[in-house]
N, C-alpha and C positions, 0 to 999 in steps of 0.2 A: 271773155270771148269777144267774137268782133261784131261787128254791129252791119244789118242787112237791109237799115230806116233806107237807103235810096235804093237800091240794088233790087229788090225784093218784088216789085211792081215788071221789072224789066228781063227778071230769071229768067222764064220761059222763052220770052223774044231772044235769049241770047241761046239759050241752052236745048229748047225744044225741040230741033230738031235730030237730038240726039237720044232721045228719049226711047223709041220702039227699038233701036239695036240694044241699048244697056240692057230695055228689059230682056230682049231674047238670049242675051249672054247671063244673066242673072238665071234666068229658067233651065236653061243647058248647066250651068253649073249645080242648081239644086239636084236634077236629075242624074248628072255625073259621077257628084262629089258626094254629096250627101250619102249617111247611111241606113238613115229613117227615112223614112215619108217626108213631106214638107207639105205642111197646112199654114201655120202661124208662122207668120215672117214678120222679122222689124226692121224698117227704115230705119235709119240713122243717122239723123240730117236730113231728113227727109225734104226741107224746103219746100217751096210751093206743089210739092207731093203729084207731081207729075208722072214720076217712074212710080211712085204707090198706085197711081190709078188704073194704071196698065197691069199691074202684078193683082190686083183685086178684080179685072176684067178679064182674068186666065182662072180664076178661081182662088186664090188666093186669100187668106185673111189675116188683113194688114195692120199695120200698126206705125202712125209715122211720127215718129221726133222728132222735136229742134227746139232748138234756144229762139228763135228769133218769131214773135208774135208776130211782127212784118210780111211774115215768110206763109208761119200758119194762118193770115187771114186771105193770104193768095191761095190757098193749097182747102179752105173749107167755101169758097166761092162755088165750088164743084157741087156742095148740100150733098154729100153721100152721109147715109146712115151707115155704111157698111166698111167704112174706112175708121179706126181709133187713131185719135190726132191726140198728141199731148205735146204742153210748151214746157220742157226740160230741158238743161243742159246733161248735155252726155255725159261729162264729167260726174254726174252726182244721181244719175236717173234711175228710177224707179218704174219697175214694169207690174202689173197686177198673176204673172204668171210667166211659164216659159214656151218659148219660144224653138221652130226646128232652125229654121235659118235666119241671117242676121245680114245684112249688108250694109255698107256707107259707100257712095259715088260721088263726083265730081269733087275729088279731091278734099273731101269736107274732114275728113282726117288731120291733113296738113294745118287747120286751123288751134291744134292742141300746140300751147305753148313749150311744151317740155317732153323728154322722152318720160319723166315723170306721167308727167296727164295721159299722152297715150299708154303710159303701163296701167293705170288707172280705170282707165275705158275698157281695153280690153278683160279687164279681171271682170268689170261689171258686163261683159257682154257673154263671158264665158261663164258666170254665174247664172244667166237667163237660156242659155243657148243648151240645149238636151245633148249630151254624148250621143256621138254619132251624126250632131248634125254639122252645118255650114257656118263659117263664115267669109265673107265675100267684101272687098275693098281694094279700094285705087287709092294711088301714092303719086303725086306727083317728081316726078325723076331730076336728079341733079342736072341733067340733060336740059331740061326745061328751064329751070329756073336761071340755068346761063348760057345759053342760048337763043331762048325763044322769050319770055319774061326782062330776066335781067335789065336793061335803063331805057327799055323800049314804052312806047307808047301807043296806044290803039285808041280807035276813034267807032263809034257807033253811033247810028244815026235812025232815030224811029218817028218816022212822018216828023214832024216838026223840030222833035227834040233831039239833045243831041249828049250820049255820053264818053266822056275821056275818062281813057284809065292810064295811069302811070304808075309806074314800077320800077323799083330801088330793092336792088338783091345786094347784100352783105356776103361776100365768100368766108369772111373769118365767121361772123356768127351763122350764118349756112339761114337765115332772115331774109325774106321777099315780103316789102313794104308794098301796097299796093294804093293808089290815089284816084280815088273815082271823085269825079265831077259832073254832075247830071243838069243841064240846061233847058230848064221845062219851059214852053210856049203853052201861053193862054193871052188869048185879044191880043195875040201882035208883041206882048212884053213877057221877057224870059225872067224866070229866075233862077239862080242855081242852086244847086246842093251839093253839099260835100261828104265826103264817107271815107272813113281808113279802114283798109283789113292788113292781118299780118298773116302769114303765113310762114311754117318752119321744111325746112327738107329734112328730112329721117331715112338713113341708108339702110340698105338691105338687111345688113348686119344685125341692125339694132331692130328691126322690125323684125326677123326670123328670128332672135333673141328673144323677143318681150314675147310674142308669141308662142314658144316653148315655157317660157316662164307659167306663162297663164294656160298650159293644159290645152294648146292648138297644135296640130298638128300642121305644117305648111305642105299641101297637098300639091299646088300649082301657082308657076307666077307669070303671068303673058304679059305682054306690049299693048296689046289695043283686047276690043270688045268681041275683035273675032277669033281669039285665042290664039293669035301668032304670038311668033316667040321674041319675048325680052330682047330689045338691042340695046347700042350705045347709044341709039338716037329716037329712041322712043320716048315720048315725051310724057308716060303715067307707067304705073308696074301696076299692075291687076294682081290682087294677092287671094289663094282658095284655100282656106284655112277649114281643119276636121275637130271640132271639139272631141278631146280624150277623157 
């Protein structure tokens, strides 16, 4: 899996302000979709467990994973007792129980190397997930990946410091290489840091496929958080999957 050693400090500066819409599109979905109740929900990729704190602050009883110790020591700075954090990989995880609904956001899907590993995932999430309830997940769109990704580069800049990201998308292997560079100031002298992630695209096809394979039923697929619908230029697919 890919490594979140620089990234990890800086998630929320990038990502945080997206956070109170994902959650209320996540709750409208439980509501919606769902065909049980929803008490027990797992994060999945939960990262610095931002969208977990919001879903625990609606009443919710959470549960967040991730691979990246980095991620989990941003995400337990919070000191909740009432949040279950565990540092697993998805690929191989282990839950103490099941669960009514289940999500993965910001694209943290696309980090499984193979249509393989997401059939994998899903099997273990449809083993934890109670018939009749939810699962909820973004995909990043081929749209994006050549488009908006593709050999472009973006610059962030936080008080002092400063991060580049570059990006190198493959159309044959359907592969977006990503290249962070993180330039940290302290007394006037920078140092940098380096970080690779990869990420895969996986078409529609193949996701309503593995999804049927693993006993989901695909209920609904939007464009963004406010449940508009799928275009050619939407840059994530919102996927609301019914365990059978």
């Amino acid at each position: 899996m890919n490594s979140f050693e620089v990234t990890a400090s800086l998630y929320d500066s990038i990502n945080g302000g997206l956070y109170p819409r994902y959650a209320d599109f996540l709750e409208n979905c439980f509501g919606l979709f769902s065909k049980i109740k929803v008490r027990e929900v797992l994060d999945l990729g939960c990262g610095t467990g931002g969208i977990t704190r919001l879903l625990a602050d609606r009443g919710f009883d959470m549960i967040g994973l991730d691979v990246s110790p980095e991620m989990l020591a941003q995400a337990q700075r919070a000191q909740r007792s009432d949040i279950l954090y565990i540092c697993q990989d998805m690929r191989s995880f282990e839950l103490y129980g099941t669960v009514q609904a289940a999500y993965s956001s910001f694209d943290c899907l696309n980090y499984l190397a193979s249509k393989d590993e997401l059939d994998r995932v899903l099997a273990l999430l449809r083993n934890y997930i109670e018939t009749g309830g939810v699962l909820v997940f973004d995909i990043n769109t081929l749209y994006r990946y050549e488009s908006v990704f593709s050999d472009n580069s973006f610059v962030y800049e936080f008080g002092k410091d400063m991060l580049i990201w570059q990006n190198s998308f493959s159309k044959t292997k359907k592969t977006c290489d990503f290249y962070l560079s993180l330039f940290r100031e302290k007394s006037g002298v920078f140092t940098r840091h380096d970080e690779k992630q990869r990420q895969r695209y996986f078409s529609h096809k193949t996701i309503c496929g593995l999804l049927m394979k693993n006993r989901f039923k695909t209920a609904a697929v939007y464009g963004s958080t406010d449940m508009t619908e799928l275009g050619d230029k939407s840059e994530k697919a919102y996927y609301i999957a019914i365990a059978e």
